[in-house]
C-alpha positions as CSV (number, residue, x, y, z in Angstrom):
1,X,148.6,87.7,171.4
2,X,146.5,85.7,168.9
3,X,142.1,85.8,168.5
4,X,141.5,82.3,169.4
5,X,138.9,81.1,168.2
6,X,136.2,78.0,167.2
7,X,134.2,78.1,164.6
8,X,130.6,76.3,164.5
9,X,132.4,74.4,161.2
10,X,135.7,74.0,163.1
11,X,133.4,71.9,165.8
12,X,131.5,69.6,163.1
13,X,134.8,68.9,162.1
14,X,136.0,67.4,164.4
15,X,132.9,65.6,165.4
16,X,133.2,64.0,162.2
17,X,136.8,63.3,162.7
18,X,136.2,61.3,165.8
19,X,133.2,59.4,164.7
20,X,135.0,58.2,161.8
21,X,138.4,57.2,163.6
22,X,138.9,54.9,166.8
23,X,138.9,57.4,169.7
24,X,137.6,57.0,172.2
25,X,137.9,60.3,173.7
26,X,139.2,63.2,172.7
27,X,139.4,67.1,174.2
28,X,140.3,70.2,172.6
29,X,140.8,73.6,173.9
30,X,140.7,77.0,172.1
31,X,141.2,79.8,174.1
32,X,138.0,79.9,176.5
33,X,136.2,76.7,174.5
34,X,136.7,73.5,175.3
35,X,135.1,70.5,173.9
36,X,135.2,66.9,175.3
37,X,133.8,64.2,173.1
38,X,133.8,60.7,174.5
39,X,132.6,57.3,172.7
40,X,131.0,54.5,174.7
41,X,132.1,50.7,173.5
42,X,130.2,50.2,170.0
43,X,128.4,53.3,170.1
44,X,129.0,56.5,167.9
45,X,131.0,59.6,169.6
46,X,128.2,62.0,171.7
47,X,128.9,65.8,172.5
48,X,129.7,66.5,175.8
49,X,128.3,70.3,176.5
50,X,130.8,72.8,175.5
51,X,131.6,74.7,178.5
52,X,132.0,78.8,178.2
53,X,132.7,80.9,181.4
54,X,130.0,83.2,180.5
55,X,127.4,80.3,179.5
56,X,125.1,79.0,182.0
57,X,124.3,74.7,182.4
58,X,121.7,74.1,180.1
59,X,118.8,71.9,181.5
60,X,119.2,68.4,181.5
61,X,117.6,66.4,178.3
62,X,116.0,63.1,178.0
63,X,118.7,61.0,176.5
64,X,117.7,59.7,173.2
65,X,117.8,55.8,174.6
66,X,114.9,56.6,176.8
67,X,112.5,58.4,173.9
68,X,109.8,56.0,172.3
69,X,110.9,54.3,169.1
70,X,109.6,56.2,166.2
71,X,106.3,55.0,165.1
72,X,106.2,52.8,161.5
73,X,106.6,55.7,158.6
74,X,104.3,54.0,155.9
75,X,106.1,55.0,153.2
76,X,106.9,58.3,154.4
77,X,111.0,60.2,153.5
78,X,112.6,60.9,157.0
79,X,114.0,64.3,157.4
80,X,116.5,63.7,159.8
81,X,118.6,66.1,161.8
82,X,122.0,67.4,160.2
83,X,123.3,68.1,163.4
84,X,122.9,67.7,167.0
85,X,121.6,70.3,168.9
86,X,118.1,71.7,170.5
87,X,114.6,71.1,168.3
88,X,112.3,73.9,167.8
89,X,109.0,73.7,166.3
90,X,108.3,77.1,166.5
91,X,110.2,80.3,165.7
92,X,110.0,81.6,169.4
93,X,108.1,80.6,172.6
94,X,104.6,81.5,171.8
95,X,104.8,81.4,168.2
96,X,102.8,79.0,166.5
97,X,104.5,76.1,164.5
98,X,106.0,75.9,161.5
99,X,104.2,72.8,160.2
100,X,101.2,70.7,161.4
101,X,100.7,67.2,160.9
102,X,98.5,67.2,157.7
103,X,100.0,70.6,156.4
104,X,101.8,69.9,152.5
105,X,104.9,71.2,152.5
106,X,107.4,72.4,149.6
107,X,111.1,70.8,149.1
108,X,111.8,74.9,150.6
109,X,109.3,75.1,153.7
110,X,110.6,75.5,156.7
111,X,109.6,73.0,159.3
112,X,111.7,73.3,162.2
113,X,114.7,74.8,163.8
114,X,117.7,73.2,165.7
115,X,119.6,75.1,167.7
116,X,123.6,74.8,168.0
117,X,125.5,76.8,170.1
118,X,123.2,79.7,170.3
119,X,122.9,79.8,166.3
120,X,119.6,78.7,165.1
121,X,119.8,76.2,162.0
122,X,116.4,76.9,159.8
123,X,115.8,73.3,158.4
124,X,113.5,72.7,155.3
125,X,111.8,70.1,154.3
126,X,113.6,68.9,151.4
127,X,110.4,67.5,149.9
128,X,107.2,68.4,148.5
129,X,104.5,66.7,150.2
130,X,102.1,66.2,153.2
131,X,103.4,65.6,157.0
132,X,102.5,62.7,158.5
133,X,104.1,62.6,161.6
134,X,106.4,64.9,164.0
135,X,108.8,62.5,166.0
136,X,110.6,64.6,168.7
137,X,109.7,67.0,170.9
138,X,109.7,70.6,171.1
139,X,113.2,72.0,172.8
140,X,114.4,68.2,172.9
141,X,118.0,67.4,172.5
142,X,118.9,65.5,168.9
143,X,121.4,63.7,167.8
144,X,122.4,63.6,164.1
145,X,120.9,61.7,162.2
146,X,118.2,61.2,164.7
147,X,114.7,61.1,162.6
148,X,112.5,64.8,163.0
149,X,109.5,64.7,160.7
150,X,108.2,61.9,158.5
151,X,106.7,63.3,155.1
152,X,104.6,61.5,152.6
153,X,105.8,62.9,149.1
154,X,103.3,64.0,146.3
155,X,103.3,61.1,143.8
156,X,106.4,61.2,141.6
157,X,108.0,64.2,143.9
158,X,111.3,63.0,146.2
């Protein structure tokens, strides 16, 4: 009998796949994995939650329509998630933040974590320069794409 199995990679792959095509649903199962995507009219395809047998529901998470729109940027770069999954601000409950609004920042500092799948996803800040705003919420859900942290650059740094 084979090792079935689905790779974190194997997963954004086919996100992409269906985001760029005219499904508008699509399921896949790989051994004990299964993945449903489905695409509302007009909208870009959403995860459903993968469902494990040993994995328990996750708690519920405020869909992204409902949040606040993002407050103006002022000039600021957008890092933006590379992936959906949970939004960490810290490295562990308890644990202080990476950043703080106000704090500079290197193109290499870490300023947040998002969680896929149990694998936590260090992401840097991609810029040198000074935070000027955080935009989700610690443990929220995010969607890709979905803005994270606004950062003024240094002058002449992008």
């Amino acid at each position: 009998m084979r090792n079935e199995h689905l790779s974190y990679e194997d997963v954004l792959r086919i996100v992409e796949l269906v985001k760029s095509t005219q499904f508008s649903e699509f399921r896949l199962k790989v051994g004990e994995i299964e993945v449903h995507l489905r695409r509302k009219d007009g909208e870009a395809a959403a995860p459903v939650p993968v469902r494990t047998p040993q994995s328990t529901p996750p708690a519920p998470a405020e869909p992204a329509t409902k949040r606040a729109e993002a407050p103006a940027t002022g000039g600021a770069t957008l890092l933006r998630a590379p992936m959906v999954g949970t939004f960490y601000r810290a490295p562990g409950p308890g644990s202080a933040p990476f950043v703080e609004i106000g704090q500079r920042v290197e193109p290499d500092t870490t300023v947040c974590i998002i969680e896929v799948m149990k694998l936590m996803n260090s992401i840097a800040a991609g810029v040198r320069g000074t935070v000027t705003a955080i935009l989700v919420e610690n443990a929220a859900a995010v969607e890709y794409g979905e803005p994270l942290i606004a950062i003024r650059p240094d002058a002449g740094a992008v």
